[in-house]
ZAVO-487456 format. One record per residue: y, z, x of N, C-alpha, C, O, CB in turn. Coordinates in steps of 0.1 Angstrom, whole numbers, padded with zeros to 4 digits, always signed. Glycine has a CB too. Example, Ala and Ser with C-alpha at 12.3 -4.5 7.8 and 13.67 -1.06 7.14 Angstrom:
# ZAVO-487456
[[-0057 +0078 +0132] [-0045 +0078 +0123] [-0033 +0078 +0132] [-0033 +0085 +0142] [-0045 +0090 +0113]]
[[-0022 +0071 +0128] [-0011 +0071 +0137] [+0000 +0079 +0129] [+0011 +0080 +0134] [-0006 +0057 +0141]]
END
This chain:
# ZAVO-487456
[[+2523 +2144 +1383] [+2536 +2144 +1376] [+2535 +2136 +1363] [+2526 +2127 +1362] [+2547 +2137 +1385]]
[[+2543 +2139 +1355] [+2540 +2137 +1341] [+2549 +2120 +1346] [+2552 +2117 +1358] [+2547 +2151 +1327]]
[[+2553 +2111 +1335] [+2557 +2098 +1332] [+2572 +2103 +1334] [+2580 +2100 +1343] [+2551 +2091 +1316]]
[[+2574 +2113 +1324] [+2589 +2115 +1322] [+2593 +2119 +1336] [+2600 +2111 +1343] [+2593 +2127 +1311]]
[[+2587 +2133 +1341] [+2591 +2135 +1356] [+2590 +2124 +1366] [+2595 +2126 +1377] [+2583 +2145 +1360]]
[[+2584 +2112 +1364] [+2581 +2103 +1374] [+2596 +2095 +1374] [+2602 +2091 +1384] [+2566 +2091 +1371]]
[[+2601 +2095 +1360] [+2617 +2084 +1358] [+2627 +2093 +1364] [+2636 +2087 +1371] [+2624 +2080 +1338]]
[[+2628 +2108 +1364] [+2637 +2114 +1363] [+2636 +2113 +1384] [+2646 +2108 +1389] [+2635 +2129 +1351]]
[[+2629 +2116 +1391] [+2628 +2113 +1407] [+2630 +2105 +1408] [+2635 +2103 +1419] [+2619 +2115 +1414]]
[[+2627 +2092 +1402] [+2632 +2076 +1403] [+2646 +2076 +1404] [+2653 +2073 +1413] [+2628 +2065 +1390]]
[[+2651 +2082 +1389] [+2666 +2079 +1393] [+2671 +2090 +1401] [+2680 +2086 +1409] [+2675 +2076 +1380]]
[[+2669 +2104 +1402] [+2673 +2112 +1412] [+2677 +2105 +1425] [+2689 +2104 +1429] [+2664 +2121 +1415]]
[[+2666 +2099 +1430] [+2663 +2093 +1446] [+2678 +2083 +1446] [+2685 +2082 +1456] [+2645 +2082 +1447]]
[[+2681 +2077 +1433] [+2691 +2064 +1437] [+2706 +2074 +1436] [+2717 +2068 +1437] [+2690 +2048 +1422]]
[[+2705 +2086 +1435] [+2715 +2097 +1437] [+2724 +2093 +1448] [+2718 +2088 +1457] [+2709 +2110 +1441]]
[[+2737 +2093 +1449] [+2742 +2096 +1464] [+2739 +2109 +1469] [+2735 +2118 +1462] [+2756 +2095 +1466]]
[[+2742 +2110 +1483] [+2734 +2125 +1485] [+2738 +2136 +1481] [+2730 +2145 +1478] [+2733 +2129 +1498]]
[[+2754 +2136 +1478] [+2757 +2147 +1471] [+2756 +2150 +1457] [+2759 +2162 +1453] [+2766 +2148 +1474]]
[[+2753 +2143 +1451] [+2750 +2141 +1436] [+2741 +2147 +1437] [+2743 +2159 +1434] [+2748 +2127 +1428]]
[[+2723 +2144 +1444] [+2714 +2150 +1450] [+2716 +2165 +1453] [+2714 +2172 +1444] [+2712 +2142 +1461]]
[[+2719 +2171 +1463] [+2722 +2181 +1465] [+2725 +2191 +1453] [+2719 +2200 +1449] [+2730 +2180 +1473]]
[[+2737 +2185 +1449] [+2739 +2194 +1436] [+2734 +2192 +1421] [+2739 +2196 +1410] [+2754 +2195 +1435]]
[[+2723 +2183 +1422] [+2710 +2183 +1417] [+2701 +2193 +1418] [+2699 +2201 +1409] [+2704 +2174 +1422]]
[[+2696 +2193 +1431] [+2686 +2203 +1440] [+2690 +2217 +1434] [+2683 +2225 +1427] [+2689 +2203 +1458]]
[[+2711 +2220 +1440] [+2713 +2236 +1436] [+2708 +2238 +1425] [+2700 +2247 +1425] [+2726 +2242 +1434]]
[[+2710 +2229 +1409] [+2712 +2233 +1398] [+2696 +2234 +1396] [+2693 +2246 +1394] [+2720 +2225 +1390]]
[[+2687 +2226 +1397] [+2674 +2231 +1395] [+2669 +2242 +1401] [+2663 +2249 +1393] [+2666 +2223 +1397]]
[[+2671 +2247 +1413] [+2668 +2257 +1423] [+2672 +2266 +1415] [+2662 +2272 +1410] [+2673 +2257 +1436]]
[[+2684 +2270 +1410] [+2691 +2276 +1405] [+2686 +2285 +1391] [+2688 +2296 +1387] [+2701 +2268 +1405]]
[[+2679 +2272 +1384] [+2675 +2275 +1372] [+2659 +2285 +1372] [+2654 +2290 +1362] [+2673 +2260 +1364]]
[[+2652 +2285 +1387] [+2645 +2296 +1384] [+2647 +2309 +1389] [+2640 +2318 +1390] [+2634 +2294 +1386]]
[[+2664 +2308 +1392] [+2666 +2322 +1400] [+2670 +2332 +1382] [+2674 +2327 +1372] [+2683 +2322 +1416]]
[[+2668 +2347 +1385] [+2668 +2355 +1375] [+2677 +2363 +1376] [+2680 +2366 +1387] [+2658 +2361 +1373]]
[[+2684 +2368 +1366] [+2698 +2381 +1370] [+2693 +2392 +1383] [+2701 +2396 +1391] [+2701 +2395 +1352]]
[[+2679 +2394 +1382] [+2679 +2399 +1394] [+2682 +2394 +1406] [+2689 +2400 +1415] [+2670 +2403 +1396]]
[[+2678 +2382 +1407] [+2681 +2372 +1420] [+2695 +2371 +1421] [+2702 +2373 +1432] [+2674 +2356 +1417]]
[[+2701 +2369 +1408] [+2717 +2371 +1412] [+2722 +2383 +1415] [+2733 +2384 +1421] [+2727 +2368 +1403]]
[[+2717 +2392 +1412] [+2720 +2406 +1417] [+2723 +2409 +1436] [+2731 +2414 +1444] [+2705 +2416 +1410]]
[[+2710 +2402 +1437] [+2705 +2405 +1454] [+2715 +2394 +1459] [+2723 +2396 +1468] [+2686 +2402 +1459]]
[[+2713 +2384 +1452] [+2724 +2374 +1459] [+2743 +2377 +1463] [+2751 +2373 +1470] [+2723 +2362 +1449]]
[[+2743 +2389 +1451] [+2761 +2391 +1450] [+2759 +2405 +1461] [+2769 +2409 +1467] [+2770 +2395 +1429]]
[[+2748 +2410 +1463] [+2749 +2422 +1473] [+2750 +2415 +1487] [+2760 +2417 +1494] [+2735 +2433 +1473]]
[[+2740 +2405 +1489] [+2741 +2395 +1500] [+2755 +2393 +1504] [+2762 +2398 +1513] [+2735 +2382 +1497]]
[[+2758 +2384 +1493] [+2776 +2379 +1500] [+2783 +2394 +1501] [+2791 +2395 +1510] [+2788 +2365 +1485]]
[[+2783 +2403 +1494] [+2788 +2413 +1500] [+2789 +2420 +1509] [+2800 +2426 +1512] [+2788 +2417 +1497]]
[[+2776 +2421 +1517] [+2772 +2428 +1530] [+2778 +2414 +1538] [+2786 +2418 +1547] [+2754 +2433 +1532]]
[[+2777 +2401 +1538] [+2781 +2393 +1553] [+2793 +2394 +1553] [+2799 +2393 +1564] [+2777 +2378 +1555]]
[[+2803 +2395 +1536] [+2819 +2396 +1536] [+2820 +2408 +1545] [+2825 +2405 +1555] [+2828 +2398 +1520]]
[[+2817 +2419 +1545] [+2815 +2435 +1551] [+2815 +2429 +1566] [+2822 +2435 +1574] [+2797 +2444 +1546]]
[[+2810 +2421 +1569] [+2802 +2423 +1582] [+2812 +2414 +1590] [+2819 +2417 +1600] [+2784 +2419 +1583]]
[[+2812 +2402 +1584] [+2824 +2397 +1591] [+2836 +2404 +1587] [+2843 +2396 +1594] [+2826 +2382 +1588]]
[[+2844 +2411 +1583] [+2853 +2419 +1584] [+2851 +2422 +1591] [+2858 +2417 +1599] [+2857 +2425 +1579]]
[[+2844 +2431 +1596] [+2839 +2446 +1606] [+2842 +2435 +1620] [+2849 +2439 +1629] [+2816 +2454 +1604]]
[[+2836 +2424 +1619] [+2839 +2414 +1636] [+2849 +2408 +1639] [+2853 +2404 +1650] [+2830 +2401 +1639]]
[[+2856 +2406 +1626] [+2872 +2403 +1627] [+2881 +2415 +1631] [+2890 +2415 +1639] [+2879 +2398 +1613]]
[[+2876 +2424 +1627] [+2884 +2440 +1630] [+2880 +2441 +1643] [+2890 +2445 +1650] [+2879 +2454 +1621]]
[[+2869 +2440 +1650] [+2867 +2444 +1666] [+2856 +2455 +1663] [+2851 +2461 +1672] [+2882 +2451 +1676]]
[[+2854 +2457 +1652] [+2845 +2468 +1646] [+2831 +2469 +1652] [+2825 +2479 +1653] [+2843 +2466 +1632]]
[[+2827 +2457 +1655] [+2816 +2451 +1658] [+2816 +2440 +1664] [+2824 +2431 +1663] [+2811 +2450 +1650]]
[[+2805 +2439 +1672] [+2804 +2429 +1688] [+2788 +2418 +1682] [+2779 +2421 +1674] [+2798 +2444 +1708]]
[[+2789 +2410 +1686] [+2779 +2400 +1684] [+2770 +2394 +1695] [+2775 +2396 +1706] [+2786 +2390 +1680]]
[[+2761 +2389 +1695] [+2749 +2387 +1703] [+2750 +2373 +1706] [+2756 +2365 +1699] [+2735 +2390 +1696]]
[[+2744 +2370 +1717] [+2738 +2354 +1720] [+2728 +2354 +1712] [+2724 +2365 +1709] [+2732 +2349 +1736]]
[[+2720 +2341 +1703] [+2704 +2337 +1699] [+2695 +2343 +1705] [+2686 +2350 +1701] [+2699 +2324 +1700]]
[[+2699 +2339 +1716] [+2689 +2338 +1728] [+2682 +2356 +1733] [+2671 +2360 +1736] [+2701 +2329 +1744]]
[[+2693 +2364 +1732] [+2696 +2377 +1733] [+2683 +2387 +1720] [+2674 +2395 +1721] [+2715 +2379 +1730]]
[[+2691 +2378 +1707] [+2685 +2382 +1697] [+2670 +2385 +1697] [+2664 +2395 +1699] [+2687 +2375 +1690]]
[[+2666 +2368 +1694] [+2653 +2362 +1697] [+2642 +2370 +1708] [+2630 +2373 +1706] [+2658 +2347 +1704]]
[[+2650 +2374 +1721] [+2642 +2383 +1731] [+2636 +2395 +1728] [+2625 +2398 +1731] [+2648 +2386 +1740]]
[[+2647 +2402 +1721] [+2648 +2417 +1714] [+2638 +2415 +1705] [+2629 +2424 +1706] [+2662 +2423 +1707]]
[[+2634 +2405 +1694] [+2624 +2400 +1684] [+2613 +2402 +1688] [+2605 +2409 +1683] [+2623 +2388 +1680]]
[[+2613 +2397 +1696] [+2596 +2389 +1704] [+2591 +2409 +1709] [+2580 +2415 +1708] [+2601 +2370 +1728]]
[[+2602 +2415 +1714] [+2597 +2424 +1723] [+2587 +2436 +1713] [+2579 +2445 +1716] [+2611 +2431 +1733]]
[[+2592 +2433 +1701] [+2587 +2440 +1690] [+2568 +2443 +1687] [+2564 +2449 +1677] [+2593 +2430 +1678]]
END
């Protein structure tokens, strides 16, 4: 780590955690690409979709445990 990067984690660390956190998003953030937001706004669209569909009765939901079994059997 360079000098400069060494001050900037120094004072990060004395962050409260949420200061921190929304530290973290904004750097994280800065290497995602319009594509990445692309996939990301389809994302929140399919789980808004999907939880609708389970609020409607549209659709039925699993135990982990259920899931996880069906995985493994793969």
């Amino acid at each position: 780590m360079t000098i400069a990067t060494e001050q900037i984690y120094n004072d990060a660390v004395l962050l409260n955690p949420i200061d921190r956190a929304e530290l973290i998003e904004k750097l994280y953030d800065s290497f995602t690409t319009n594509k990445d937001i692309e996939i990301e706004l389809k994302w929140k669209e399919e789980i808004d979709r999907r939880i609708q569909a389970y609020d409607n009765g549209d659709i039925s939901s699993d135990s982990m445990e259920n899931v996880f079994k069906r995985l493994s059997k793969r």
